[in-house]
C-alpha positions in Angstrom: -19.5 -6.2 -26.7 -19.8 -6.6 -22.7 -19.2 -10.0 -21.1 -20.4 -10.2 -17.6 -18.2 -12.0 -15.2 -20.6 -14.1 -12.0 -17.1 -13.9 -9.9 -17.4 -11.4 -6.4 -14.1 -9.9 -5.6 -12.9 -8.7 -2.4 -10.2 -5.8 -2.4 -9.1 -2.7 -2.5 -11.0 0.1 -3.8 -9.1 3.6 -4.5 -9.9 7.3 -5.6 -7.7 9.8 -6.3 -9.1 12.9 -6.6 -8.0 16.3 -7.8 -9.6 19.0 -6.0 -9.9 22.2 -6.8 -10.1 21.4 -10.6 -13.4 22.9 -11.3 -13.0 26.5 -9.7 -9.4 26.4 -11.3 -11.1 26.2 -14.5 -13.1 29.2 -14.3 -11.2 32.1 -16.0 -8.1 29.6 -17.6 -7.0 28.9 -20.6 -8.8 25.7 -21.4 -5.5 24.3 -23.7 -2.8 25.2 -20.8 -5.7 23.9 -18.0 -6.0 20.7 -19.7 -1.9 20.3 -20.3 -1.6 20.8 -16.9 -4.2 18.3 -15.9 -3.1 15.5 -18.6 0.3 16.1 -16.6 -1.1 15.8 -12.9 -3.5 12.3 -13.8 -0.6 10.8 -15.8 1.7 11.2 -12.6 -1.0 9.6 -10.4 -1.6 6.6 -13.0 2.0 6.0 -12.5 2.3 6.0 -8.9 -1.0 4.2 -7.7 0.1 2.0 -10.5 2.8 0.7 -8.7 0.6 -1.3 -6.4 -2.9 -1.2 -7.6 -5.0 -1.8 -11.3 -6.5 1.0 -13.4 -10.2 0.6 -13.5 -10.9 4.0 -15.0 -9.7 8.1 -15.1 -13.0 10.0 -14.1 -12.2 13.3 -15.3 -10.1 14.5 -12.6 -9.9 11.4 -10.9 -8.5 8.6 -10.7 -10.2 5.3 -9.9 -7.8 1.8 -8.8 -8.4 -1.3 -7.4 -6.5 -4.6 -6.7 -8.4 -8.1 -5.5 -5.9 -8.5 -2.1 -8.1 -10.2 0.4 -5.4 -8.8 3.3 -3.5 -6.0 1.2 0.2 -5.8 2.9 -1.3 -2.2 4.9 2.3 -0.9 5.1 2.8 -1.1 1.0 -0.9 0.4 0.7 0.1 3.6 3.1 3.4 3.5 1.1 2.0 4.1 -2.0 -1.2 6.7 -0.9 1.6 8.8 0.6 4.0 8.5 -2.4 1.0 9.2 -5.4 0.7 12.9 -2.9 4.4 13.0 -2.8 4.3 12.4 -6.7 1.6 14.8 -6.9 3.2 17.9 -5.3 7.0 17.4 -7.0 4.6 17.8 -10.4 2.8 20.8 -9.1 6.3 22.8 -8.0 8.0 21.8 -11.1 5.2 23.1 -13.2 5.8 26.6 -10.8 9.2 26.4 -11.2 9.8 25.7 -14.7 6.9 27.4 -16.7 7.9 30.7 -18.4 4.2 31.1 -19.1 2.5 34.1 -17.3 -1.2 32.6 -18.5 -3.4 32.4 -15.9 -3.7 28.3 -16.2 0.0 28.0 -15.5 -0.1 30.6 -12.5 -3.2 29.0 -10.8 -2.5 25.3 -11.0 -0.4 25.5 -7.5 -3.7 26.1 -6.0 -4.5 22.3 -7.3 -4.4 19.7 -4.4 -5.1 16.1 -3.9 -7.8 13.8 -1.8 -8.0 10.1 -1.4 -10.3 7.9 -0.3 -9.4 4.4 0.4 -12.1 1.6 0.4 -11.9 -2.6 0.9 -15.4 -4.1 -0.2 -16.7 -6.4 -2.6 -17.4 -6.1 -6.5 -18.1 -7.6 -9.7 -16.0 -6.9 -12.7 -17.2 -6.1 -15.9 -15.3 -5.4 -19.0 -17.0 -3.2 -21.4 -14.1 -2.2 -24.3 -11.3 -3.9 -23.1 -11.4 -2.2 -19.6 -12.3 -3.5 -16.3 -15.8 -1.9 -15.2 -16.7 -2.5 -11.3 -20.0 -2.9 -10.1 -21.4 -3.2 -6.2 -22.6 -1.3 -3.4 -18.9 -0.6 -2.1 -17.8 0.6 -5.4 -20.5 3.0 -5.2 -19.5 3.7 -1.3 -16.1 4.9 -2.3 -17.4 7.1 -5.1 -20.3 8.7 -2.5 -17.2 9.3 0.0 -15.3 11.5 -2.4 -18.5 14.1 -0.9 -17.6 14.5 2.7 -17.2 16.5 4.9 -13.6 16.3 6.1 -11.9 19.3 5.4 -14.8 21.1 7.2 -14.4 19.0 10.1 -10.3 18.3 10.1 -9.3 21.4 8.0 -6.8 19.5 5.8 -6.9 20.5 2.8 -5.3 17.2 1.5 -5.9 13.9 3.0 -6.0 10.0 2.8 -9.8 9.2 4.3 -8.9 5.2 5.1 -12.2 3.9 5.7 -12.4 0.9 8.5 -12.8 -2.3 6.7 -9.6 -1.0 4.6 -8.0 -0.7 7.9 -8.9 -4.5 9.0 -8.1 -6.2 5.7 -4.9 -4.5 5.9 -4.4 -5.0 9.7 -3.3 -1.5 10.5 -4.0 0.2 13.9 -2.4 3.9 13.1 -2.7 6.3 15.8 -2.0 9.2 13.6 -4.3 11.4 12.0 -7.8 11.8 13.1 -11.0 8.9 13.5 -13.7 10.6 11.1 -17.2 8.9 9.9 -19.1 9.9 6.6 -23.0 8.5 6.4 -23.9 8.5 3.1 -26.6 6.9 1.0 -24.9 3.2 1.0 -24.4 3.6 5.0 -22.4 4.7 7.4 -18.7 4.5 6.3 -16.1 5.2 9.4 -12.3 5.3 9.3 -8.7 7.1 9.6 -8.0 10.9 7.8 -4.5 11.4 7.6 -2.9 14.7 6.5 -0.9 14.1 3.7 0.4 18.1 3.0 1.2 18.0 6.9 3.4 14.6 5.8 4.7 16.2 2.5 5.8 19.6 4.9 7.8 16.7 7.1 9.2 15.1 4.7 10.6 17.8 2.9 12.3 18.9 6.3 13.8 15.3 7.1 17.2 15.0 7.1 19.2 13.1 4.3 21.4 10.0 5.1 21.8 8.8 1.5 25.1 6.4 1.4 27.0 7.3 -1.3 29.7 5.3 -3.1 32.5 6.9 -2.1 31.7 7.1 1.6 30.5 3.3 1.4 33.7 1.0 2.9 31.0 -2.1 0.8 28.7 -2.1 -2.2 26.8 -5.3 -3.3 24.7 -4.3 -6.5 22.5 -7.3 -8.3 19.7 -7.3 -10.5 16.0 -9.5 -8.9 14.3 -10.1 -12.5 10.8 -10.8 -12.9 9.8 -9.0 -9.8 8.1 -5.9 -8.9 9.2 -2.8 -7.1 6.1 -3.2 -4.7 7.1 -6.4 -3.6 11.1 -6.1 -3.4 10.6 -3.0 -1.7 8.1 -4.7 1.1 10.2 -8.1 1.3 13.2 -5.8 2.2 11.5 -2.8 4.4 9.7 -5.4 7.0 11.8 -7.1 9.4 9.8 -9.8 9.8 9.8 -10.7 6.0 13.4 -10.5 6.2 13.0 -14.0 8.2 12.1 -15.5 4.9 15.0 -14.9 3.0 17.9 -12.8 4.9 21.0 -15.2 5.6 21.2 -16.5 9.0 18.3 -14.3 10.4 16.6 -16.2 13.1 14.0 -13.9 14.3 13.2 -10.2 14.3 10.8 -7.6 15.8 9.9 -3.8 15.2 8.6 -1.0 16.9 6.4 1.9 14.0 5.6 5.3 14.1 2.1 5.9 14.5 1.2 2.2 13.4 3.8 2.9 10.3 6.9 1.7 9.2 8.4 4.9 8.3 11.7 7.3 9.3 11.8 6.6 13.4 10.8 2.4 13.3 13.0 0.7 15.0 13.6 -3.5 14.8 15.6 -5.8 16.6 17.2 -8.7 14.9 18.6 -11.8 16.0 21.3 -13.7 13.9 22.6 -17.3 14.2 26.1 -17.1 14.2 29.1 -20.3 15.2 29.9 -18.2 17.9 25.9 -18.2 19.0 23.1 -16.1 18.3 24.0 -11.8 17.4 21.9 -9.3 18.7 21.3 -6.2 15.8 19.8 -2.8 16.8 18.3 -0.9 13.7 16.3 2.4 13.5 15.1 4.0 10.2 16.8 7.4 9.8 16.1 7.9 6.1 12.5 6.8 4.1 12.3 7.6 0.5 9.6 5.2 -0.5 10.1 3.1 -3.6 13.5 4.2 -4.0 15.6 3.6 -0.8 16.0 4.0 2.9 18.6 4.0 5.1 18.8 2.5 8.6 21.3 3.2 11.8 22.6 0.1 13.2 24.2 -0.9 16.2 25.6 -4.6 17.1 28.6 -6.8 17.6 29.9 -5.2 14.3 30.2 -1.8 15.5 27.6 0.6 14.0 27.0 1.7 10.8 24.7 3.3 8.1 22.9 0.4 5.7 21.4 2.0 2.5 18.8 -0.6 0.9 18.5 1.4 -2.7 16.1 0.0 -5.5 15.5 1.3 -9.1 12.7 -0.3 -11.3 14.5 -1.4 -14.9 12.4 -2.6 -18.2 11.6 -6.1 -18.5 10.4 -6.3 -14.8 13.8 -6.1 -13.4 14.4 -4.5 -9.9 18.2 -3.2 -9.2 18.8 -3.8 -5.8 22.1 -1.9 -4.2 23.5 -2.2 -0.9 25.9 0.0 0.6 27.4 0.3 4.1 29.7 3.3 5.6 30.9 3.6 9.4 28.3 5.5 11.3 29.0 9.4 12.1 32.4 9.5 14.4 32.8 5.6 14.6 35.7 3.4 13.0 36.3 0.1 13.2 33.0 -1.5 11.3 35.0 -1.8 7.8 37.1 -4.7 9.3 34.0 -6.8 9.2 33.2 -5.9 5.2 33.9 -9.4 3.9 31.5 -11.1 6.6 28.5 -8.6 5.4 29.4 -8.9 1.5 29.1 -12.7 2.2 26.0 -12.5 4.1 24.2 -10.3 1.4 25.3 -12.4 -1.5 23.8 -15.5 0.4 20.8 -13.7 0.6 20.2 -12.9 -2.9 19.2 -16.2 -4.3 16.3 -16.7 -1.6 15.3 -12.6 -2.0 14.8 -13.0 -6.0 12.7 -16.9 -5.8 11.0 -15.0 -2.5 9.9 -11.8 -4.8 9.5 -13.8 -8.2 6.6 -16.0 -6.2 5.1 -12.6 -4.6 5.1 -11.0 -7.7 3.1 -13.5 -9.7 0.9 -14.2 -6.4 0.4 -9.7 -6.6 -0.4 -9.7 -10.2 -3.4 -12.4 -9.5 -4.0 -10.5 -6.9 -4.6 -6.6 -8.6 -6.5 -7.9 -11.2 -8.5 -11.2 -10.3 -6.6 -13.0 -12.5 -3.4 -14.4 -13.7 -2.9 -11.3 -16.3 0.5 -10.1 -15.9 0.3 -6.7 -15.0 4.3 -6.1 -14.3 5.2 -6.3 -17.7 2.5 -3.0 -18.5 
């Protein structure tokens, strides 16, 4: 039974895209080819999940959407480049860890990944318990999976953002390359970025992962009824750190290419009764979704802050802080008991902060109040 819903939506509109899929299946195994598939579209449910609804698996794609009239554009990037990351990890560990010499097994690291990133208007449907959209811009996003931008760029796996994504999100990225598709709907123009040229960085940064035992503090509390999505962009943006960081007064940043990724920098200004603190920050290690580290300088000395998160059942978000002395400095660990404080202050204000944004991000993926955290 279909029941039609009158309501447009505005919002995001997403396709993830396996390419290579139909010239990998000539001359496979069909059992191992469609293991190996299952295995790549499950991974890509999960990580677009994070941030955006399901509206349907298309073969060897994966379709998304949320009803965000301003999508928070760092999250969005965040979680394109993380579904790629996702992506390739499963590709090398099927390499890796197969014993099978079959020809399905051998050829799947020729698989790669496009997306195309879209912010229009639709209808939703639901036709068997799914969401089904309908509109000219759900058909845009769909026509733009037929481009022409690896001929034209020569990546071989990209994020295509197209413009009106780019304004609802408010991004103004400088890397990657402008590229414009017309296509039966119109002319669609926007960013390519280069997401195996991002996976090659990535997997050449350096690591500055805190441990415990080089930590001289560790604050570790559970946020419940939150999201990862959310925890992780109230604690990443220094200016939503105003909101709910203890005696934080103002703050500013400086990104990478329009990003906030390994490289941005912020400076922070905390109220103090001695008067107001200038802090010095700069990301030095970005693991989206799980943690990140920053280098920072100020009247405490400097040190290395790791801000780690782990997603538990029951919509529960493990949030650990650690601190250690930066590389060759001493004299930060004196101060432990004034940061321990600081962070403990903070954690009332972080959880009501990300308990409200949750709820507000759930209405906002699916056009209704439908609590999609607890999937």
């Amino acid at each position: 039974m279909r029941r039609e819903m009158t309501e447009t939506h505005r919002g995001s509109l997403v396709i993830a895209d396996i390419s290579g899929y139909t010239q990998y299946l000539t001359g496979v195994e069909l059992d191992h080819s469609q293991d190996i598939l299952a295995e790549l579209i499950s991974g890509i449910v999960d990580t677009l999940g994070l941030c955006f609804t399901l509206a349907k698996l298309e073969g060897d794609a994966v379709f998304c959407y949320d009803t965000a009239l301003e999508p928070d554009g760092q999250v969005v990037l965040t979680a394109l480049e993380t579904t790629y990351f996702a992506f390739r990890k499963r590709l090398r560990a099927i390499e890796h860890m197969t014993t099978c010499t079959c020809a399905a097994c051998r050829s799947a690291a020729g698989l790669d990944l496009k997306i195309v990133a879209h912010h229009g208007a639709f209808l939703i449907s639901e036709v068997a318990g799914r969401p089904e959209l309908l509109g000219p811009d759900v058909i845009a996003v769909h026509r733009l999976l037929k481009n022409e931008v690896i001929e034209r760029t020569g990546f071989s796996a990209y994020a295509f953002l197209t413009d009106a994504l780019l304004k609802a999100c408010g991004l103004e990225l400088s890397d990657g390359r402008t590229h414009v598709e017309k296509i039966d709907t119109g002319r669609q123009s926007g960013r390519v970025l280069d997401l195996a040229e991002r996976w090659g960085r990535a997997e050449q940064a350096v690591e500055a992962y805190v441990r415990s035992e080089d930590a001289f503090l560790e604050v570790v509390t559970e946020i419940p009824d939150a999201s990862l999505p959310v925890v992780w962009e109230l604690t990443t943006s220094p200016i939503k750190r105003v909101e709910w960081l203890d005696s934080l007064v103002r703050n500013t940043e400086d990104l990478v290419w329009g990003e906030r990724r390994t490289g941005a920098r912020n400076h922070c200004v905390h109220s103090t009764p001695q008067g107001e603190m200038d802090f010095y920050h700069e990301v030095v290690d970005w693991k989206p979704f799980s943690y990140f580290t920053e280098h920072s300088r100020g009247p405490l000395g400097e040190t290395y802050d790791l801000w780690e998160f782990e997603e538990l059942r029951g919509n529960v978000v493990r949030f650990t802080f650690r601190t250690a002395n930066a590389p060759g400095v001493t004299g930060p660990e004196q101060f432990a008991a004034i940061i321990e404080s600081s962070i403990h202050k903070s954690v009332g204000p972080l959880t009501a902060l990300a308990q409200a944004r949750t709820r507000e991000t759930a209405t906002a993926r699916t056009g209704s109040g439908e609590d999609v955290t607890s999937a």
